[in-house]
Every structure is written in structure tokens, then in C-alpha cells.
C-alpha positions, 0 to 999 in steps of 0.5 A, a space after each residue: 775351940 779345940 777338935 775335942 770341943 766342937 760338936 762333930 757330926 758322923 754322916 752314914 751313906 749306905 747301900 739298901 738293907 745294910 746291918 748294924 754292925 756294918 754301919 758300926 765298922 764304918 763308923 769305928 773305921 772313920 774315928 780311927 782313920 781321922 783320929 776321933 773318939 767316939 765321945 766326941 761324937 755328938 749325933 749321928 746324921 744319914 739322908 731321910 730316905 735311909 730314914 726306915 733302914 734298920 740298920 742304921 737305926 740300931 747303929 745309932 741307938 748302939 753306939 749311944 748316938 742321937 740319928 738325925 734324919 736329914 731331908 732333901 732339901 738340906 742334904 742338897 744344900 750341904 752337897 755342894 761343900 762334899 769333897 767326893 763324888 759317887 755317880 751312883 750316889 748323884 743318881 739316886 740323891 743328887 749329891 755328890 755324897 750321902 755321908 758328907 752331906 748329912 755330917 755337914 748339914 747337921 753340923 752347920 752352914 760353916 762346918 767342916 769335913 774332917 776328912 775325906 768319907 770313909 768306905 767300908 764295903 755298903 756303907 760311907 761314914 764322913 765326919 763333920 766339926 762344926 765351925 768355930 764361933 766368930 771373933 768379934 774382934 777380928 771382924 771388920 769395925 773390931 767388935 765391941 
């Protein structure tokens, strides 16, 4: 499966009452840091508690991106598998990082960070590839 072909995850972190077009800038920021097109792009993912900030809400629906609200439960779950670290962020979620833990558990249990967050001023933005599917024939008894 090529990078254009799995599904990928943008997670939005973000300080309260950010605007849009910050959250945009640091989405925008991030595809061009990890060399990603928005196109690719297949949902847009950020922690349930930002669930009532305008901001991100018009950011997705700007960028033509579905947001789905992660809730606690899963946000934790995915945090162990961030590779960043906010003391800040562990206080007020428990997880090490908001926008990597959203991509990653809205991308799945195997996904991947594609690279480290990206921060621009309130707002984080990591973005999560799904993982490849399992070859039947590289498993233990060879498949078929």
C-alpha cells in the first residue's frame, strides 16, 4: 500500500478559543512539513473535550475534512504510542499529545505517526497513516 492510498488522519491539539485559520495554518503546516496533500487527507480528529470550539469545527468543514470527536477513552488508549510529550497536555488529558493521539485513534490500533506533531503558536497538528493490511502470506502457517 503506497503513502497516497492509506487512509491518513490529521489530529488537531489546541489551545482554548483558537480560530480557524489558525488551525488551518497548522494543518497546512504539517502537510508541507511531512510532504503530504491535503487530498489525502481522510478525516480530521481532535479530543472530545475540544468538541464545542468554533475553531476547529470551521477548520474542518474549510478544509472539506470530516472532524471526529475522539472520546477519552480512546484518546488514552492511542497516547501511549505518541512520540511527544506536553506536561501541560498530560495535566489536562492524560496524554502525552493531544494531536497525536486523536490521528492515531482514529486511524487505528496498527496506525502510524507519519512524523513528530507539528506546532504552530495554540494549535499541534500530527498526522496518522493507517496500517498496512496483513499478508496473509508472511504469516505464521502461510496463509491459504
Amino acid at each position: 500500500m503506497e503513502l497516497a492510498e492509506a487512509m491518513i488522519v490529521a489530529g488537531v491539539g489546541s489551545r482554548r478559543g483558537v480560530t480557524a485559520q489558525e488551525v488551518r495554518a497548522a494543518v497546512e503546516g504539517a502537510l508541507a512539513r511531512y510532504e503530504v496533500r491535503l487530498c489525502d487527507i481522510s478525516l480530521m480528529a481532535a479530543p472530545a473535550l475540544k468538541g464545542n470550539e468554533p475553531g476547529i469545527i470551521r477548520a474542518a468543514l474549510d478544509l472539506g475534512l470530516l472532524l471526529v470527536m475522539v472520546p477519552q477513552k480512546q484518546l488514552e488508549a492511542a497516547g501511549a504510542r505518541a512520540v511527544t510529550r506536553s506536561e501541560r497536555v498530560v495535566a489536562l488529558l492524560g496524554v502525552p499529545s493531544a494531536a497525536e493521539a486523536a490521528a492515531l485513534a482514529v486511524a487505528g490500533r496498527r496506525s502510524t505517526l507519519i512524523g513528530p506533531r507539528f506546532v504552530l503558536g495554540p494549535v499541534t497538528c500530527a498526522l496518522a497513516r493507517e496500517a498496512e493490511p496483513l499478508d496473509p502470506s508472511t504469516m505464521a502457517g502461510g496463509g491459504i
